[in-house]
C-alpha positions as CSV (number, residue, x, y, z in Angstrom):
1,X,-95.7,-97.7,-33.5
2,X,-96.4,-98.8,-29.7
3,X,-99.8,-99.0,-28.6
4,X,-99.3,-96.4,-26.2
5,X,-97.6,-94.0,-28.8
6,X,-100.7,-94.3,-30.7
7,X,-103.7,-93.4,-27.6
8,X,-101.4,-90.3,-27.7
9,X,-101.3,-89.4,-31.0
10,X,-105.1,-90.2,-31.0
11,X,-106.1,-88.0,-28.0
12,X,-103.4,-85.5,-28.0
13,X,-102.8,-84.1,-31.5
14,X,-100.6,-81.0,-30.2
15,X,-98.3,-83.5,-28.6
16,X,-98.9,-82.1,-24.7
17,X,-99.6,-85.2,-22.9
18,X,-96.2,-86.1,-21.4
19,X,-96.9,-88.9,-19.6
20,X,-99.1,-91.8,-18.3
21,X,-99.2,-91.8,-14.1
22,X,-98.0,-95.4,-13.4
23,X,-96.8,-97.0,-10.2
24,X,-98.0,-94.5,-7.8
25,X,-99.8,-96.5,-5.1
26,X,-103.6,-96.2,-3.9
27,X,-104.2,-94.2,-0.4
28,X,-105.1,-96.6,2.2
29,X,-108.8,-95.8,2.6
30,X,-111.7,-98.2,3.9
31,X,-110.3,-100.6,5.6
32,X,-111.0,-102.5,9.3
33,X,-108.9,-100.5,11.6
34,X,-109.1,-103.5,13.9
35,X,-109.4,-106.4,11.7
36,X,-106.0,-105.2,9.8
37,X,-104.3,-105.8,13.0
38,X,-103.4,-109.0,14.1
39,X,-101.6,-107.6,17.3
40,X,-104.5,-105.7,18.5
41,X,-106.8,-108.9,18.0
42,X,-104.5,-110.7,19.9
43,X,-103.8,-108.1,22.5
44,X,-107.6,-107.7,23.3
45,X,-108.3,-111.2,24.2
46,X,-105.4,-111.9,25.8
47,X,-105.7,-109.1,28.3
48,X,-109.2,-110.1,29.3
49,X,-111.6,-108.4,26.7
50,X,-112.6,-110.9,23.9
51,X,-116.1,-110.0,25.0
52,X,-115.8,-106.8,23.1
53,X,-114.5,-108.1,19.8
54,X,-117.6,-107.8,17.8
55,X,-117.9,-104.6,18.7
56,X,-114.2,-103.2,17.9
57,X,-114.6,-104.9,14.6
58,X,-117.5,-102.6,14.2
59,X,-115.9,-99.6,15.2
60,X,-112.7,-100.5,13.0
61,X,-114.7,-100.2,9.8
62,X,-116.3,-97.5,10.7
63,X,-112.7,-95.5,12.2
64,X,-111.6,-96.8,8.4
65,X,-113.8,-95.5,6.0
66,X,-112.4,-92.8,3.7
67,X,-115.2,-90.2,4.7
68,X,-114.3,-90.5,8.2
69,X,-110.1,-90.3,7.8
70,X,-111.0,-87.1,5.8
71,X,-112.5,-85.6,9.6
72,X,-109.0,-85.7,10.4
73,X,-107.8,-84.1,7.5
74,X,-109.9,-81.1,7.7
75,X,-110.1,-81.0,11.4
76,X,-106.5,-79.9,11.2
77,X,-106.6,-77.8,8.0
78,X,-109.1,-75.4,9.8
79,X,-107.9,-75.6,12.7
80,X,-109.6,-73.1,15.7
81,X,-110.2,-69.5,16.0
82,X,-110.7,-67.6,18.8
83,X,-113.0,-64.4,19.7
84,X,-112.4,-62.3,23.0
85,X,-115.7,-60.7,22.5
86,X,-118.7,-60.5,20.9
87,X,-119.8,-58.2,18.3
88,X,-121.4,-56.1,21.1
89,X,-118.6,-55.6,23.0
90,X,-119.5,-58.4,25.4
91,X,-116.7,-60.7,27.0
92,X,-117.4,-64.2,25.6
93,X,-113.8,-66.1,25.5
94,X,-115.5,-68.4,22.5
95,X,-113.3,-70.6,20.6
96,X,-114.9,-71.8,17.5
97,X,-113.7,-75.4,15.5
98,X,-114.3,-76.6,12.1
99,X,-117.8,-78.8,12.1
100,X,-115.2,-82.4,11.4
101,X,-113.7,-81.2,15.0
102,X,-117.1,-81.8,16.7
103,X,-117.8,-84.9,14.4
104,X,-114.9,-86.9,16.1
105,X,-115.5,-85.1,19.4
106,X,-119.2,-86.3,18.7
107,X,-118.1,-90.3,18.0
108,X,-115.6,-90.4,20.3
109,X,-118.2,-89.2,23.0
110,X,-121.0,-91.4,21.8
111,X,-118.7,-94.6,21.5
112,X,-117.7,-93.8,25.6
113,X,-114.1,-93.2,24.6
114,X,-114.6,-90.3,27.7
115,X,-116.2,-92.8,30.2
116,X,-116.9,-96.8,29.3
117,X,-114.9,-98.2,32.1
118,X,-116.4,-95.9,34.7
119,X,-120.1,-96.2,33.3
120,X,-120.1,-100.6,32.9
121,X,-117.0,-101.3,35.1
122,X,-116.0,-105.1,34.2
123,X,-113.2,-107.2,33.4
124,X,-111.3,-105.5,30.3
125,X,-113.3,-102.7,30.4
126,X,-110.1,-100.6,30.4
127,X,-108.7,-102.9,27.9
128,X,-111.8,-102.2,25.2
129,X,-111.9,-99.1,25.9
130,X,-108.1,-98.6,25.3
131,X,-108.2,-100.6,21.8
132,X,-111.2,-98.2,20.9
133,X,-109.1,-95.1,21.5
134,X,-106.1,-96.7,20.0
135,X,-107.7,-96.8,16.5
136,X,-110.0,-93.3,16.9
137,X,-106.1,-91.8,17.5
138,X,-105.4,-93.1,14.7
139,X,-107.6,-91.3,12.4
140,X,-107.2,-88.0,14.2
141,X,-105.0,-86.8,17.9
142,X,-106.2,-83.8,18.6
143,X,-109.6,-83.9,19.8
144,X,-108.0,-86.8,22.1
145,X,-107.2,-84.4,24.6
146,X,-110.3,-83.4,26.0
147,X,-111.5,-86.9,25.6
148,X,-108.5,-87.7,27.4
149,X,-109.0,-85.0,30.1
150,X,-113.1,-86.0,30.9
151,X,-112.0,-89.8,31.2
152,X,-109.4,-89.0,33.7
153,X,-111.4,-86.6,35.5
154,X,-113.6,-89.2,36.8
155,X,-112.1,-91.1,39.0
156,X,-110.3,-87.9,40.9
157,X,-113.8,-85.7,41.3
158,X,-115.4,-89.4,42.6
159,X,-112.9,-88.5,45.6
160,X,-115.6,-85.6,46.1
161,X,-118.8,-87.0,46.4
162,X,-120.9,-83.7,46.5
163,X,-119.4,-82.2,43.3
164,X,-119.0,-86.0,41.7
165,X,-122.8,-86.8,42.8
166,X,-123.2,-82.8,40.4
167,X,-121.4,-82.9,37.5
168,X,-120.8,-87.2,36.9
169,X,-124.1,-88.2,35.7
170,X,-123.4,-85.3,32.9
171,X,-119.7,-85.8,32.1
172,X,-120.5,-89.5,31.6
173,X,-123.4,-88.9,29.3
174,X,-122.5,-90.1,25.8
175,X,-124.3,-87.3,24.1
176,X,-121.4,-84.9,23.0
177,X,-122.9,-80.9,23.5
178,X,-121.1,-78.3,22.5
179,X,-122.9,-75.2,23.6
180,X,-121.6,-72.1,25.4
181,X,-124.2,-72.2,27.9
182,X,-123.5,-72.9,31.8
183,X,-123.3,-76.9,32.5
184,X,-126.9,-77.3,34.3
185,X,-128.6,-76.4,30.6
186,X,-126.3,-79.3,28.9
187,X,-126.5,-82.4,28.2
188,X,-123.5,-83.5,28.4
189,X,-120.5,-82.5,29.8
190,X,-116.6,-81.9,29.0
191,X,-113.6,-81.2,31.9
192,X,-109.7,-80.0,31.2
193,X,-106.8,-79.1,33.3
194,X,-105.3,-76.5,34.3
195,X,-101.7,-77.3,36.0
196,X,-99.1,-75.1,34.9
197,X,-98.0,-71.7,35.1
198,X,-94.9,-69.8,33.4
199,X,-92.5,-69.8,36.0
200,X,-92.8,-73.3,37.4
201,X,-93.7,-75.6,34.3
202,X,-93.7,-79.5,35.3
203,X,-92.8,-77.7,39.4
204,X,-96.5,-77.2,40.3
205,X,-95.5,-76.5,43.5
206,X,-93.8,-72.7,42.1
207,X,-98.0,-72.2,41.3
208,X,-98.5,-68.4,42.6
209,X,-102.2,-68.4,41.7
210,X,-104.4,-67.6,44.7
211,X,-107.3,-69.5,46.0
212,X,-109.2,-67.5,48.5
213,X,-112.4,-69.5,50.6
214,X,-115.7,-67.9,49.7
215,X,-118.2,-66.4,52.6
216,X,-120.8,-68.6,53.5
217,X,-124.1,-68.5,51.7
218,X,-122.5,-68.0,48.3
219,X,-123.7,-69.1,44.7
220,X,-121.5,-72.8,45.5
221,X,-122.9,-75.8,44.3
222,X,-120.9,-78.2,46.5
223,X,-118.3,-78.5,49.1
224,X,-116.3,-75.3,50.1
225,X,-115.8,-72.2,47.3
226,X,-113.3,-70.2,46.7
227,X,-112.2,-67.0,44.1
228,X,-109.1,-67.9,41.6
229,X,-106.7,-65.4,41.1
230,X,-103.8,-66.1,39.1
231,X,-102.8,-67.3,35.1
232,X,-102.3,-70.4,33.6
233,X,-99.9,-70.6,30.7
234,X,-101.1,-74.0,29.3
235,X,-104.6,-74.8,29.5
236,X,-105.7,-77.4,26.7
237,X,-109.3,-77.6,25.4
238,X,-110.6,-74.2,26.8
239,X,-114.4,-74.9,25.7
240,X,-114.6,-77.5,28.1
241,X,-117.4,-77.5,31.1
242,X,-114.8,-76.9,33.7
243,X,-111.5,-77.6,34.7
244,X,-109.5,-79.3,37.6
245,X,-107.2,-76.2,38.8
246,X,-103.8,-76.3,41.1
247,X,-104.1,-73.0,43.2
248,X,-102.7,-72.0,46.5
249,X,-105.1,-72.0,49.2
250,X,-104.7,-70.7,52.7
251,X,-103.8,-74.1,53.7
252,X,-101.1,-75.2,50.5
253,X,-101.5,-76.1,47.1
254,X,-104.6,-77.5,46.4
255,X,-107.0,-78.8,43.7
256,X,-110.2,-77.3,42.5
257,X,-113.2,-77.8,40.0
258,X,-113.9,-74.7,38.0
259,X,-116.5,-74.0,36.1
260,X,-116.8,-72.0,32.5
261,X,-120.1,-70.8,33.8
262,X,-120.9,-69.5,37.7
263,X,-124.3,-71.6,38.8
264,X,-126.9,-68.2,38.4
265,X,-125.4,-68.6,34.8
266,X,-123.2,-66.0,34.7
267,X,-119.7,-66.2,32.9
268,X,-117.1,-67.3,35.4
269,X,-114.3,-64.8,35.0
270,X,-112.1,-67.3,32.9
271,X,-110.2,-65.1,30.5
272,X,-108.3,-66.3,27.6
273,X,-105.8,-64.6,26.3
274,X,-104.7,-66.2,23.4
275,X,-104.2,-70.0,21.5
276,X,-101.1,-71.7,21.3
277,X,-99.4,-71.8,18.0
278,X,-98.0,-75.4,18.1
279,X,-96.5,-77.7,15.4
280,X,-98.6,-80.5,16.1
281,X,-102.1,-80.9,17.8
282,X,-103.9,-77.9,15.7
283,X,-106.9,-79.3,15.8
284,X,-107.1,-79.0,19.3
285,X,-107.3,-75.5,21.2
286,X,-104.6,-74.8,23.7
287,X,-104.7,-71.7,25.5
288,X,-103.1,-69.1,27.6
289,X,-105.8,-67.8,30.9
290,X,-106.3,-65.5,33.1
291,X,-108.1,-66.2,36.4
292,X,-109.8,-63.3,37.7
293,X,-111.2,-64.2,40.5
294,X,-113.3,-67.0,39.1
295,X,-115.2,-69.3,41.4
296,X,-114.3,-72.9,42.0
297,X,-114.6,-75.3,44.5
298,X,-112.0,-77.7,46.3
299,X,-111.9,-80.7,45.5
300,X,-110.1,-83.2,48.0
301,X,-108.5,-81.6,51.2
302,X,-106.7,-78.3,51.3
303,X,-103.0,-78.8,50.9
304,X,-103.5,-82.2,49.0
305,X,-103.5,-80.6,45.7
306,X,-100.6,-82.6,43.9
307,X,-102.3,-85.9,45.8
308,X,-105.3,-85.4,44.9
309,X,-104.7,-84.6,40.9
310,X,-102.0,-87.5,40.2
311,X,-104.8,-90.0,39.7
312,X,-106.0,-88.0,36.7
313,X,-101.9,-87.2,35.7
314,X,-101.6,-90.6,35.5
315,X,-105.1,-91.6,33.5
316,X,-103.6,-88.7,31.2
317,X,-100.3,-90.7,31.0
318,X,-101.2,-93.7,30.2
319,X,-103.1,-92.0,27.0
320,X,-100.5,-90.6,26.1
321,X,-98.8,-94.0,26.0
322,X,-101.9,-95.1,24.0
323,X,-102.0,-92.2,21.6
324,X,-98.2,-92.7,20.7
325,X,-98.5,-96.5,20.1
326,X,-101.4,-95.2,17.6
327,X,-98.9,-92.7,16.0
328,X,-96.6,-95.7,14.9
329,X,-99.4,-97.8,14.1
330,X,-101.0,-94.8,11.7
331,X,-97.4,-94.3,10.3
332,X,-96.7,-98.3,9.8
333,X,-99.9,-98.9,8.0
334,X,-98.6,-95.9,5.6
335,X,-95.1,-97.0,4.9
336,X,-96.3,-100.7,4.7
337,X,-99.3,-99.7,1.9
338,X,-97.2,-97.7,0.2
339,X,-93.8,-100.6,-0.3
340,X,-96.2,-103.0,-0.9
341,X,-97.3,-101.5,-4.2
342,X,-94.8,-99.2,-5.2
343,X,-91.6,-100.6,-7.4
344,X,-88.2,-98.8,-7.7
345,X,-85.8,-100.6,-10.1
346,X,-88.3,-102.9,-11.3
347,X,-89.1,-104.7,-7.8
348,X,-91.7,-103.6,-5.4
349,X,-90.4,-101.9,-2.1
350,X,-91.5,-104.8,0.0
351,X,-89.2,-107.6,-1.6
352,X,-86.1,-105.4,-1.4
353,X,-84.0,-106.8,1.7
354,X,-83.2,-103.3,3.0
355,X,-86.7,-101.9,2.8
356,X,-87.9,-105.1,4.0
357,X,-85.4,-104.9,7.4
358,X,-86.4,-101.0,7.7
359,X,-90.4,-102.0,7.8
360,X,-89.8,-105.1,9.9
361,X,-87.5,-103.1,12.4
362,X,-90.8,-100.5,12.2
363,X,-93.2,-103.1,12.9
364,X,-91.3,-104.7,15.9
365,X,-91.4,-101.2,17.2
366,X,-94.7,-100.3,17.2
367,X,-96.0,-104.1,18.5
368,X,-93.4,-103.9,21.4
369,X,-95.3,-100.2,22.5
370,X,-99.3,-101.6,21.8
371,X,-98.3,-104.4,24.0
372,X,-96.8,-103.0,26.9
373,X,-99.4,-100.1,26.8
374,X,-102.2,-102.9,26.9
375,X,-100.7,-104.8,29.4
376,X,-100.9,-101.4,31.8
377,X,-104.7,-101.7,30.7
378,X,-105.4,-104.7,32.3
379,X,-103.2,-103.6,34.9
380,X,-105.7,-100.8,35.7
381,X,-108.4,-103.9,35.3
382,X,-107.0,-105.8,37.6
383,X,-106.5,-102.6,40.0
384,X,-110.1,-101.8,39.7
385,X,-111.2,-105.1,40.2
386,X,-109.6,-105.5,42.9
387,X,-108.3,-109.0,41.9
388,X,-104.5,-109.0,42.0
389,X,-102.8,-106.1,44.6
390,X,-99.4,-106.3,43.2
391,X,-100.9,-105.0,39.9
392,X,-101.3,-101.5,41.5
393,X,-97.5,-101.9,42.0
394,X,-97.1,-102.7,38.3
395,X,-98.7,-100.0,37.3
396,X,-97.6,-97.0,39.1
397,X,-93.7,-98.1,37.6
398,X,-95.0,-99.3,34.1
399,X,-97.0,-96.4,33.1
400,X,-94.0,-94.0,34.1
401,X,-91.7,-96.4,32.5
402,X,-94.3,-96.8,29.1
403,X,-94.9,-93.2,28.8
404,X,-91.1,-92.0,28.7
405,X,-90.3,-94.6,26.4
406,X,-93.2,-95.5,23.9
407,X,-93.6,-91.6,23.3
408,X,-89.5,-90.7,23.0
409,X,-89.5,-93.5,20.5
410,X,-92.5,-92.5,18.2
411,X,-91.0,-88.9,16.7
412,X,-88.0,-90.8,15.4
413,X,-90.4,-93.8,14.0
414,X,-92.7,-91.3,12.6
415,X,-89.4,-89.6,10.6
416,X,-88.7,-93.3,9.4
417,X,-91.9,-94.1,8.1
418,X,-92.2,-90.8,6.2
419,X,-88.7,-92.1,4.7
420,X,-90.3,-95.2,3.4
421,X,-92.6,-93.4,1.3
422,X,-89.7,-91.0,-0.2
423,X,-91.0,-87.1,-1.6
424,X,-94.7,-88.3,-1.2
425,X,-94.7,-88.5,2.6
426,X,-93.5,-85.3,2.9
427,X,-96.4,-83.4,0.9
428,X,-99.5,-82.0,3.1
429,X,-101.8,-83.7,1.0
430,X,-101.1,-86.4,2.8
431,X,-101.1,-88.1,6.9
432,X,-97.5,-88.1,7.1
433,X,-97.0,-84.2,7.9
434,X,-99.5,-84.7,10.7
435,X,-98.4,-87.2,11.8
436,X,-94.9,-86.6,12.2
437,X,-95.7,-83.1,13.8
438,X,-97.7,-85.1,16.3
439,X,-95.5,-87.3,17.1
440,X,-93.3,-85.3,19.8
441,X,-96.5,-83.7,21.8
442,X,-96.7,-86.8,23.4
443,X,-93.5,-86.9,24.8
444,X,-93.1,-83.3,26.2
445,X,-97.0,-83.5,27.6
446,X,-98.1,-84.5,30.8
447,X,-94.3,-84.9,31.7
448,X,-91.3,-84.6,29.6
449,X,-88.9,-87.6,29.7
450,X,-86.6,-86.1,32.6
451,X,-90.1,-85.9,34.4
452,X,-90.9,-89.1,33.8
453,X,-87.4,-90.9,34.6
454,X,-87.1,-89.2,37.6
455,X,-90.6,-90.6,38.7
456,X,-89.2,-93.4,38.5
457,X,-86.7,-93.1,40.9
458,X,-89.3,-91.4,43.2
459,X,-91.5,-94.6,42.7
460,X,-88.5,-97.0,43.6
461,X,-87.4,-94.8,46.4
462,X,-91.2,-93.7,48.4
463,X,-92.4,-97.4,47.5
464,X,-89.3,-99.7,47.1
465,X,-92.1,-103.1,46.6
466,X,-92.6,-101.5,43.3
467,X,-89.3,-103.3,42.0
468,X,-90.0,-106.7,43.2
469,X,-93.3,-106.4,41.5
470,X,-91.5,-105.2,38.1
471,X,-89.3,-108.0,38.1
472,X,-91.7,-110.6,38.8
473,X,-93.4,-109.3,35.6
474,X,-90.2,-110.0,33.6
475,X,-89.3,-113.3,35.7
476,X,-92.6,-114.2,34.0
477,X,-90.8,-114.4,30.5
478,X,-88.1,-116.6,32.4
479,X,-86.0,-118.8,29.9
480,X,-87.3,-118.0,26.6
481,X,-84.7,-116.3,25.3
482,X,-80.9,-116.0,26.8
483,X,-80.2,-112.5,25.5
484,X,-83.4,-111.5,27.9
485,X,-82.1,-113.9,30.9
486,X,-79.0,-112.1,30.4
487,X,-80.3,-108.5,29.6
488,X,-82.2,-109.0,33.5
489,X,-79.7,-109.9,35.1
490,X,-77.3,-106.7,33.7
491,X,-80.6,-104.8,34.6
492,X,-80.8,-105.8,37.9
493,X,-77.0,-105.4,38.7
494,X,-77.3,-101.7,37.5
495,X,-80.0,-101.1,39.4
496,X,-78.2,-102.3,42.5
497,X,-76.1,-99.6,42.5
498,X,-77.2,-96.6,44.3
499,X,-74.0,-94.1,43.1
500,X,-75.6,-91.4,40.4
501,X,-79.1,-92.7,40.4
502,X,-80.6,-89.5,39.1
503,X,-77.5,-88.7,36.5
504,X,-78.6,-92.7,34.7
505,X,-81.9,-92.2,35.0
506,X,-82.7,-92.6,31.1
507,X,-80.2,-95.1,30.6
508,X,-82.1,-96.9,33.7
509,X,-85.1,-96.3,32.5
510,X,-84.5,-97.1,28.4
511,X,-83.2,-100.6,29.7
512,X,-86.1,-100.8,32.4
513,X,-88.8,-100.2,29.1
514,X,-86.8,-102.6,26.9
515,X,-86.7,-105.2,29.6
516,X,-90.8,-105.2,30.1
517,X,-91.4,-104.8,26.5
518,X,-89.5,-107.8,25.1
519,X,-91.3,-109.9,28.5
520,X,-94.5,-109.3,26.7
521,X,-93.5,-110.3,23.3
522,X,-92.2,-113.1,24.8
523,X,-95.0,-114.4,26.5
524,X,-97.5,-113.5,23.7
525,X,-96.2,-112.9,20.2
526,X,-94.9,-115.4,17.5
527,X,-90.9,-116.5,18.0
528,X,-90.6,-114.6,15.4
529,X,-91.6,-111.6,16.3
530,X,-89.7,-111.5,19.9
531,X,-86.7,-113.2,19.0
532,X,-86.3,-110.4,16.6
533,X,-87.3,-108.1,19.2
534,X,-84.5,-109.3,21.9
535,X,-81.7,-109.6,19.4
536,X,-82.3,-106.4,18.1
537,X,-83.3,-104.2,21.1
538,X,-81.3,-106.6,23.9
539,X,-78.5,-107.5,22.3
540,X,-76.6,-104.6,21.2
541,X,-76.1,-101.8,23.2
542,X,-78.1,-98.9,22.1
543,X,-80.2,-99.8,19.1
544,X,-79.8,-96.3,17.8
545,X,-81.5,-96.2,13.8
546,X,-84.4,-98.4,12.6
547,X,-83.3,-100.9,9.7
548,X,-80.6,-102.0,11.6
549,X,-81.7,-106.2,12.6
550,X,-79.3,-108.6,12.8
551,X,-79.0,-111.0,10.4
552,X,-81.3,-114.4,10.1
553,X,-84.4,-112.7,11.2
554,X,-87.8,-113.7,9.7
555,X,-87.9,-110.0,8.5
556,X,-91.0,-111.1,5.8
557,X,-93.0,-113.0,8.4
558,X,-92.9,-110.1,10.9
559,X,-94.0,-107.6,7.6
560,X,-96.8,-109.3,6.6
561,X,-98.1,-109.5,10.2
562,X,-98.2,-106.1,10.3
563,X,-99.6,-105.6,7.0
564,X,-103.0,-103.1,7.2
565,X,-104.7,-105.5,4.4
């Protein structure tokens, strides 16, 4: 009689124990979120801030331990109710979150997630900031939207320098206050958007709500006021402080600061008429408004609206790139823990050579997209700093370009990853769900890919020096692979030709964000690791399903650089 046949007999005399649980793998849980990655080291110093290291290794063990990953968990289980009114009839418009909700909201505020490179301006300041928000994604997206929204607030209310000398000092505080009580009693304050309306979507210019000017000697705070009239059909975060508005004003579509609260701290007639169901982003509140004549005031000139709001549009954007290169990174890290410890047919998951050309194919993925997205943060460095003017140039194509492509291809990584792990990563107990749910907001928000693509073309067309600039980037990468030298080149001739511009915009633009990815694996990661990535991605046309490499690629070198341990 076995040994094990025996402990059952022993402990189970009426023969119901069935089984022993065996080769199920442990849940990731307390680990460094930054020390576990080798790209993200790399990336950080080599885009200008190995000052902050110390720092980031800090906040990775603290984004990894198991007590915080479980804020995401239930931040999303219990996700947000809303309440019209009061119990006394009152109108309140409250929106109440699970207490882990304003825990990440509470760390993400305190670490400056929200404002760092606006309150210590500096060389990688963008850079830190974005490897900061890069792992707090990672643990939880949701509450990263009106994070998101507050950071890229700033720089478009500093165009207003009575209402940004008002409300900055308070939506740069790092104390996190979540109160519904008007803004001059807080602490600290959060801002959101409100863009869209139901007939016009991404067309902000098809905006019917009215902004009518304010008689002098009115309750304003700054600059001119005016009374919102109108709805808003997507307004995310609706306990925020106040929100940047589109309206039409007397003079065009404009742009205007509105506030939850009127100053003599009365409610500002905000009305919201009811949360978003979504499939992804629970956590965080999304809602549809009603402005009733609420008060606001204009920020920028009248007419300027669109002009005045893409600086924040494009902060936003280039989030959004960061929050999807998180996605894959949170998904990698499960599929990788997972093969790495469970064994099917007697060998574990990692040392089978499909599984090991599906993870390595994952793991080129989601380096290509951190990479790019941190080169666009020291692109907005180098902006800021004023050091290098074409960088400006690189931007305004390369977050366009980043966004379209780094969020299209994290829904379909996400699916792949959740493959990996087999009938576990489909159970809610788990990240996976989440997740993969969260992977397509990403791509629809702030500009869905036909937005994106076609600002592209806008960006070549109203500034053509933006293509010179794009391909000095890649002419940077010059030589170190022929498949790239030749990929350019193809680029370049299709560009060329004017004929149906708008018709090949993705194909244009899926070459375009192939082209500047593999440049910076080329000028940054192992041979490995962009050799695999041009071959791959470069060399055949349309690399359509992950686990698909050529043969002869270090497929084991390029897993256990991604490995999360």
């Amino acid at each position: 009689m076995s040994e094990k046949v025996k402990r059952m007999n022993e402990f189970d005399s009426y023969g119901a124990v069935t089984h022993e649980v065996s080769n199920q793998p442990q849940d990731l849980l307390d680990y460094n979120l930054f020390t576990t990655d080798i790209a993200l080291q790399e990336a950080v110093t080599r885009e200008g801030a190995a000052w902050a290291t110390d720092e980031l290794d800090r906040f990775g063990a603290e984004s990894g331990r198991a007590d915080y990953l479980a804020l995401g968990q239930l931040a999303n289980k219990y996700i947000p109710e809303f309440d019209t009114h009061d119990h006394h009839g009152h109108r309140v418009d409250v929106v109440r979150f699970h207490p882990a909700y304003h825990q990440l909201m509470q760390k993400a505020i305190g670490e400056g997630l929200h404002a760092s490179p606006w309150l210590h301006p500096q060389a990688g300041a963008h850079v830190a900031r974005a490897a900061r928000f890069y792992m707090q994604s990672q643990v939880e997206a949701g509450h990263g939207c009106p994070v998101t929204m507050t950071f890229a607030a700033i720089p478009c209310l500093q165009a207003q320098p009575d209402l940004a000398a008002q409300w900055l000092p308070k939506i740069m505080s790092l104390e996190y206050d979540p109160r519904n009580i008007p803004a001059a009693q807080k602490k600290g304050l959060t801002i959101g958007m409100a863009m869209t309306e139901k007939q016009g979507g991404s067309d902000v210019r098809a905006n019917t709500t009215r902004a009518i000017p304010v008689a002098a000697g009115s309750d304003a705070d700054g600059g001119q006021a005016y009374e919102l009239t109108g709805h808003k059909y997507f307004v995310s975060a609706p306990m925020s402080d106040a929100f940047l508005v589109l309206a039409q004003a007397p003079g065009g579509l404009s742009c205007f600061l509105l506030p939850r609260w009127r100053p003599d701290g009365s409610k500002n007639p905000l009305q919201i008429q009811r949360l978003k169901k979504k499939m992804g982003n629970v956590s965080n509140a999304s809602s549809e408004t009603e402005l009733r004549g609420a008060l606001a005031w204009m920020v920028g000139k009248e007419g300027r609206g669109v002009a005045t709001i893409i600086e924040m549009v494009a902060m936003t954007r280039f989030d959004c790139m960061i929050g999807s290169s998180a996605g894959m990174r949170a998904a990698l890290n499960q599929a990788l823990h997972h093969c790495r410890q469970r064994k099917t047919f007697g060998t574990l998951l990692t040392d089978q050579p499909l599984m090991q050309n599906v993870l390595a194919d994952l793991a080129l993925e989601s380096e290509a997209a951190l990479a790019l997205t941190m080169r666009m943060a020291r692109a907005i460095d180098n902006r800021n700093q004023r050091t290098q003017p074409s960088e400006d140039l690189l931007l305004r194509l390369g977050t366009a370009i980043g966004k379209y492509w780094i969020c299209k291809r994290t829904p379909q990584h996400a699916y792949e990853a959740m493959e990996c792990i087999g009938g576990s990563g489909v159970m809610e107990e788990t990240v996976m769900p989440r997740l993969y749910r969260e992977a397509p907001v990403n791509a629809i928000w702030e500009g869905s890919g036909n937005v994106q693509c076609l600002d592209v073309l806008r960006a070549i067309s109203k500034t053509p020096e933006v293509l010179p600039v794009f391909f000095a980037e890649l002419d940077k990468a010059k030589t170190q692979h022929i498949v790239f030298d030749r990929y350019v080149e193809q680029l370049k001739m299709a560009l060329r030709d004017t004929t149906d511009l708008e018709y090949r915009a993705r194909d244009l633009v899926d070459r375009m964000a192939l082209a500047l990815q593999a440049a910076q694996l080329l000028m940054s990661a192992p041979v490995f690791v962009s050799d695999a990535f041009c071959r791959s991605r470069l060399d055949s046309q349309g690399h359509h399903q992950y686990g698909a490499l050529p043969r002869h690629i270090d497929v084991k070198s390029i897993i256990e650089r991604a490995m999360p341990e």
